[in-house]
C-alpha positions as CSV (number, residue, x, y, z in Angstrom):
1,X,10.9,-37.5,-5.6
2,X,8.6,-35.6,-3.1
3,X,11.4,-35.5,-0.7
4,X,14.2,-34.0,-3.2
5,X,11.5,-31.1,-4.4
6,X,11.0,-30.2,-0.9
7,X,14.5,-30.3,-0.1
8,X,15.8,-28.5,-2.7
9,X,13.0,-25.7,-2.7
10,X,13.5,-25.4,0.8
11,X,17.0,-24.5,-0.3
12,X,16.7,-22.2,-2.6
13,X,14.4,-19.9,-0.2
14,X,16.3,-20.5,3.0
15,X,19.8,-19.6,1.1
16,X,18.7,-17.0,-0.9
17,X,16.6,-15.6,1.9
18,X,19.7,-15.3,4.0
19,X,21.2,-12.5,1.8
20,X,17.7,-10.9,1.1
21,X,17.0,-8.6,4.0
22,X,20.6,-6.7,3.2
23,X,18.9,-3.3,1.5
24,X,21.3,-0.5,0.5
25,X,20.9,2.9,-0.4
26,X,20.1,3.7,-3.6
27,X,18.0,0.5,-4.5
28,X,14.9,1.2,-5.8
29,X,12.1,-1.2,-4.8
30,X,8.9,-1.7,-7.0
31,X,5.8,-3.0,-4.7
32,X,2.6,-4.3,-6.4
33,X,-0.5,-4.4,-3.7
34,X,-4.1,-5.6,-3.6
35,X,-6.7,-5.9,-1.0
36,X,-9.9,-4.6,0.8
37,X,-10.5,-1.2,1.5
38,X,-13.0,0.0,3.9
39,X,-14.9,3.1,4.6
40,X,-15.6,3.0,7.8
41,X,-16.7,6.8,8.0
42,X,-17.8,7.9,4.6
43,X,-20.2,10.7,2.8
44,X,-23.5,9.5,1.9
45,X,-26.3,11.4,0.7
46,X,-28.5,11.5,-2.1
47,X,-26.1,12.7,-4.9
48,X,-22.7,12.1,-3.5
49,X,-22.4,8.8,-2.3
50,X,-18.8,7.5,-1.1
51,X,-19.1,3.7,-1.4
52,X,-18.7,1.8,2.0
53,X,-15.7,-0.6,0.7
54,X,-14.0,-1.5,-2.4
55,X,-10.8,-3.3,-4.0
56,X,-7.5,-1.4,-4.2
57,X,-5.1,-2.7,-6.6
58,X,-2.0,-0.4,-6.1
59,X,1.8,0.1,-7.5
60,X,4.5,1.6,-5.1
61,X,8.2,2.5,-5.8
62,X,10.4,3.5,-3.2
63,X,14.0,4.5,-3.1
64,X,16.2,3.8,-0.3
65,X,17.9,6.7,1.3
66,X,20.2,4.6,3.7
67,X,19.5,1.0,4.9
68,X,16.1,1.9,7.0
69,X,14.6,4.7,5.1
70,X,12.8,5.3,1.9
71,X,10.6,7.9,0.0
72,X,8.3,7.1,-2.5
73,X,5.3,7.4,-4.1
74,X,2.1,5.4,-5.3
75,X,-1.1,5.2,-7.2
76,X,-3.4,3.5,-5.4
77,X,-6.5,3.2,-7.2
78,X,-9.9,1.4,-5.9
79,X,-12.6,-0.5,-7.5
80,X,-16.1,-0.1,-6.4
81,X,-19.8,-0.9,-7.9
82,X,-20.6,2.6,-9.5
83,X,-17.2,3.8,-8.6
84,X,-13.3,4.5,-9.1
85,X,-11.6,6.0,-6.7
86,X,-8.1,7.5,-7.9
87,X,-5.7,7.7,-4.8
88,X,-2.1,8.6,-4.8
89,X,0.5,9.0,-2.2
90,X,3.7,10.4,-1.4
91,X,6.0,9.9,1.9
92,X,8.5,7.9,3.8
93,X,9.1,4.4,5.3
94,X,11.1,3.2,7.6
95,X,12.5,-0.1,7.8
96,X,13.8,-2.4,10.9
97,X,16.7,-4.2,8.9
98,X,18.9,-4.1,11.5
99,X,17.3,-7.1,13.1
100,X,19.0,-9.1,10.9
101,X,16.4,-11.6,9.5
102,X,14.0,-12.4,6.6
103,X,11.2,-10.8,8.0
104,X,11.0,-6.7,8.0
105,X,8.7,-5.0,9.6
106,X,8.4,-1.0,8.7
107,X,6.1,1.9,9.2
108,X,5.2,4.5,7.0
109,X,3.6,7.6,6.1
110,X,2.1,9.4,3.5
111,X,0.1,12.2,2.0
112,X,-2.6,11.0,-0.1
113,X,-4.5,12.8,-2.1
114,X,-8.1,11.4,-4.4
115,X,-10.2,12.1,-6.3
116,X,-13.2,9.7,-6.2
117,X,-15.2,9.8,-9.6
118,X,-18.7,8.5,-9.8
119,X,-19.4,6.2,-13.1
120,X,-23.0,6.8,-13.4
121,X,-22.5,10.6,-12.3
122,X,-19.1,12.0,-13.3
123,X,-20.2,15.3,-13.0
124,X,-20.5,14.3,-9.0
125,X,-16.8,13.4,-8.3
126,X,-15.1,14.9,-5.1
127,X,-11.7,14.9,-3.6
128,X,-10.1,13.8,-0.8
129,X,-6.8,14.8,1.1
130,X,-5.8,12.2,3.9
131,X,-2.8,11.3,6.1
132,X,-1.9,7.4,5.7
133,X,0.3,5.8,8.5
134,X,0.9,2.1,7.9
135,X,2.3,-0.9,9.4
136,X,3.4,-4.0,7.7
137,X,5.9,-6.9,7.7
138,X,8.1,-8.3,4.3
139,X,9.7,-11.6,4.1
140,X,12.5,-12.0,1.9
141,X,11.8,-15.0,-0.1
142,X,14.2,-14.3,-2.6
143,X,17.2,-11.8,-2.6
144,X,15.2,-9.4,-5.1
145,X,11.9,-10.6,-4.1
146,X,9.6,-10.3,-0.9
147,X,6.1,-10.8,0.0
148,X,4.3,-8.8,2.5
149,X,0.7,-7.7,4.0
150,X,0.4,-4.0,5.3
151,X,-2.6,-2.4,7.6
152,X,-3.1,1.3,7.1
153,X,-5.6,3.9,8.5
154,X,-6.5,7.0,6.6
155,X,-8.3,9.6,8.0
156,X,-9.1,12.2,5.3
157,X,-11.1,15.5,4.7
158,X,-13.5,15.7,1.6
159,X,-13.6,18.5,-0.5
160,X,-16.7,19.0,-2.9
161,X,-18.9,22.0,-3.5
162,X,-21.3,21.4,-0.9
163,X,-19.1,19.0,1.1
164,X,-16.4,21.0,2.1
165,X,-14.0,19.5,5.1
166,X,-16.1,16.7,6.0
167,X,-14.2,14.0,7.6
168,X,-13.5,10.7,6.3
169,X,-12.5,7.3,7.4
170,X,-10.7,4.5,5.2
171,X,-9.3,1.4,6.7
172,X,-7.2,-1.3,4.5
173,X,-5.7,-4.6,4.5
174,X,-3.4,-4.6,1.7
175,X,-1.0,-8.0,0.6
176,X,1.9,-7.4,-1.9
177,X,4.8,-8.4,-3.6
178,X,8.0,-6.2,-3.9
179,X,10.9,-6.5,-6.3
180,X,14.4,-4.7,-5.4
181,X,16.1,-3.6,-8.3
């Protein structure tokens, strides 16, 4: 019984993972994404304090221009002890499918603004304008349906009332799941 469960779900990803890395202009493709996110140069004084890492638990939507390139946007917002950070993003990806397998990698890049808003201290909150670039890999496990992990730098510049243009540094590891509708 082992043996006919393996075979046959071995089966259903290898033959539906054969037509899943055909993308077309015009699909639109929803990711969800979770993972670390890691200040690696941050603010912190004595009333503004940028946390040093957090969880992000994102949604992404992209529409597909031609086969290799998309625009989207996403809402990216991060979970930290005392704080919420509310990013967003807008830009393009582009897509190796020509290589005609399962696994896509792409690059991207975006514009993402946040604003990151102190629980304890919402009067405190200060906002951030950064430049994402991002490289990641999908595997088509199902024609609609694709798992990935993505690694994306974002330097940023912090705007605040006595904080203006100091630099920031945000580093994160990011695993999702994507459905092509």
């Amino acid at each position: 019984m082992k043996k006919f469960c393996f075979l046959f779900l071995f089966g259903l990803f290898y033959t539906s993972s054969l037509l899943a890395y055909e993308i077309n202009a015009g699909d639109w493709l929803l990711k969800g994404v979770v993972g670390p996110s890691i200040n690696m140069i941050h603010e912190d004084t004595a009333t503004r304090a940028t946390p040093g890492a957090g969880l992000v638990i994102g949604l992404e939507l992209d529409y597909m221009l031609d086969n290799s390139w998309s625009v989207g946007g996403a809402i990216r917002p991060m979970l930290a002890p005392g704080f919420i950070d509310l990013g967003f993003g807008i830009g393009a990806k582009y897509r190796w499918t020509q290589l005609a397998m399962p696994f896509i990698p792409y690059v991207s890049v975006s514009i993402t603004p946040a604003i990151l808003i102190p629980i304890n201290n919402p009067g405190t909150a200060h906002f951030n304008l950064g430049l994402r670039p991002t490289a990641g890999c999908d595997y088509f496990v199902m024609r609609d349906l694709s798992v990935g992990v993505e690694l994306a730098v974002e330097p940023s510049i912090l705007f605040g009332s006595s904080y203006y243009r100091r630099i920031e540094l945000t580093v994160e590891v990011l695993a999702g799941a994507t459905w092509r509708f």
